[in-house]
C-alpha positions in Angstrom: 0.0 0.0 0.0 1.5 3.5 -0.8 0.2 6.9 -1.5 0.9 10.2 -3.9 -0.9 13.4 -4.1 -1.8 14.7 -7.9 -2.0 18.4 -7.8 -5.4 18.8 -9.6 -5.0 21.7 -12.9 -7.3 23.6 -15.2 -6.5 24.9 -18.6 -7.4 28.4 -18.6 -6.7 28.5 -22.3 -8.2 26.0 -25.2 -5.6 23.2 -26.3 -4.9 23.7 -29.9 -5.2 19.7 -31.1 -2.5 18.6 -32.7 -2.3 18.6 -36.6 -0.8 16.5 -39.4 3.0 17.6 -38.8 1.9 19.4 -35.8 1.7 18.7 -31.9 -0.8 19.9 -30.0 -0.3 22.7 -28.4 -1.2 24.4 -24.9 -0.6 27.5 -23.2 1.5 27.5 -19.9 -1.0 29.2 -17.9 -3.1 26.8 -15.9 -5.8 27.4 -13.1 -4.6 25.3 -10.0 -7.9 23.5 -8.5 -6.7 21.7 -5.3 -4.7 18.8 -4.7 -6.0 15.0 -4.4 -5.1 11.9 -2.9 -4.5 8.7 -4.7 -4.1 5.2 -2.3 -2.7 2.5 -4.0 -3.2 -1.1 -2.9 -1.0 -3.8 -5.3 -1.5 -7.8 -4.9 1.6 -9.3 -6.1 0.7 -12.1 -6.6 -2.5 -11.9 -8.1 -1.7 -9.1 -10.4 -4.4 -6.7 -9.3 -4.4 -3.2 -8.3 -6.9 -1.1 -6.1 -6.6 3.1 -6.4 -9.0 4.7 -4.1 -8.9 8.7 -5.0 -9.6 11.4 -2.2 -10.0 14.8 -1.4 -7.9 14.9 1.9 -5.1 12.8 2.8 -5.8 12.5 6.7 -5.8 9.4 9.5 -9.3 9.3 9.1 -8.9 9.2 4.9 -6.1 6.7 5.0 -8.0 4.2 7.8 -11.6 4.2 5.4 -9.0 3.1 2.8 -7.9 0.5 4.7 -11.2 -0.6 5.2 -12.2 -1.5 1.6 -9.5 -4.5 1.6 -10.6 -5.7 4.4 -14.6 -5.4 3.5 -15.0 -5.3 -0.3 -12.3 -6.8 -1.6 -11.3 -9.5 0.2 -14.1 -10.2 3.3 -13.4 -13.7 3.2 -9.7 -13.5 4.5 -8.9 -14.1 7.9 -5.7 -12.1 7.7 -4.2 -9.4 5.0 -1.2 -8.4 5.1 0.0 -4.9 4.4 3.6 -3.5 3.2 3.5 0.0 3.8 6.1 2.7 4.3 6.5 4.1 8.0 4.4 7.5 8.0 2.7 8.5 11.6 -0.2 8.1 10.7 -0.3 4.3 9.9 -0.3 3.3 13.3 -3.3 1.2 15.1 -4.4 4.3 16.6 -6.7 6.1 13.9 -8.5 2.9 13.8 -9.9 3.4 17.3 -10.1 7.5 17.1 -12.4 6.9 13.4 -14.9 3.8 14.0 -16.6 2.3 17.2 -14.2 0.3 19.6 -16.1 -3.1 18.4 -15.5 -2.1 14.3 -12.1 -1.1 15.1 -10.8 -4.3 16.7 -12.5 -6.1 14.3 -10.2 -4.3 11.3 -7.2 -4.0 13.2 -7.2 -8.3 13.8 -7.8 -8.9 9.8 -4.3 -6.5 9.2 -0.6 -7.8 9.6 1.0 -4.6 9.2 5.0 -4.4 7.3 6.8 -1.5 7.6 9.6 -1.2 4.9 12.9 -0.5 6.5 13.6 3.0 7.2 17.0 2.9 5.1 16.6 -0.3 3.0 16.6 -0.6 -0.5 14.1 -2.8 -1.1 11.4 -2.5 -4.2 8.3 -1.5 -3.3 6.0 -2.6 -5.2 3.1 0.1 -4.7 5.7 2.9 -5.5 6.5 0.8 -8.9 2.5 0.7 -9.5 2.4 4.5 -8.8 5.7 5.1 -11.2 3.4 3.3 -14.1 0.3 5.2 -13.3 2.0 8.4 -13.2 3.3 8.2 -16.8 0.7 6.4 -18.3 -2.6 8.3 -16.7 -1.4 11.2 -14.8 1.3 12.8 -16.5 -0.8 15.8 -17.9 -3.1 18.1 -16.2 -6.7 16.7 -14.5 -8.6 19.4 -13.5 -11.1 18.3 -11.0 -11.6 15.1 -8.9 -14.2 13.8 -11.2 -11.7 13.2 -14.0 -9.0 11.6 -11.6 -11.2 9.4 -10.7 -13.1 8.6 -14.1 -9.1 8.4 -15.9 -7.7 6.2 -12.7 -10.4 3.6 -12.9 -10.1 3.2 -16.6 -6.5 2.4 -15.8 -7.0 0.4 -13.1 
């Protein structure tokens, strides 16, 4: 599991399309519209890759995250485990400050939580996932939340 923010841009001027012998053109000047959050879950070994896109990137934000692998996409497991880079908020604690102490002990016994090492080397996988996603779907200007969304999933 990793996460990126996508600064969020408008076009203040028409794009010029691009032409036989001709690239399209656009004007430098953007509007900027905000910033979004982008949380990236990668199964290695099934291949598959969750994005969940939102407005704020808080404890509260990244624990409902968590809670779609546990409850849509995998409710049968008994355990997930999570490789995830050490940030202060992905401790156990936002669980219990966000959902009832029953719905939080329940979420926090499904996870296995892995910290990458704090000066290791070592690939990580959801930072590759995010490397593709930023060149193939991001690297242009999105102007509203909408759009991320709508252009993420159809990567995805």
């Amino acid at each position: 599991m990793d996460e990126v923010s996508k600064q969020l841009l408008y076009d203040i001027r028409d794009r010029i399309p691009a032409q036989p012998g001709q690239l399209e053109r656009f004007d430098y000047e953007y509007q900027r519209q905000g910033v979004a959050k982008l949380f990236v879950f990668f199964e290695t070994f099934r291949g598959q890759r969750h994005v969940k896109v939102t407005d704020t990137c808080t404890r509260l934000d990244w624990v409902k995250a968590m809670r779609e692998p546990s409850d849509e996409i995998h409710p049968e497991a008994e355990k997930i485990i999570v490789v995830l880079d050490k940030l202060n908020k992905h401790t156990l604690a936002p669980f219990y400050l966000t959902f009832e102490p029953d719905e939080a002990r329940r979420l926090v016994k499904r996870f296995e939580f892995h910290f990458t090492p704090k000066h290791g080397s070592w690939l990580n996988m959801a930072e590759i996932e995010l490397s593709v996603l930023s060149r193939q779907c991001l690297n242009r200007r999105i102007p509203d939340e909408q759009t991320l969304s709508r252009e993420v999933q159809a990567w995805v």
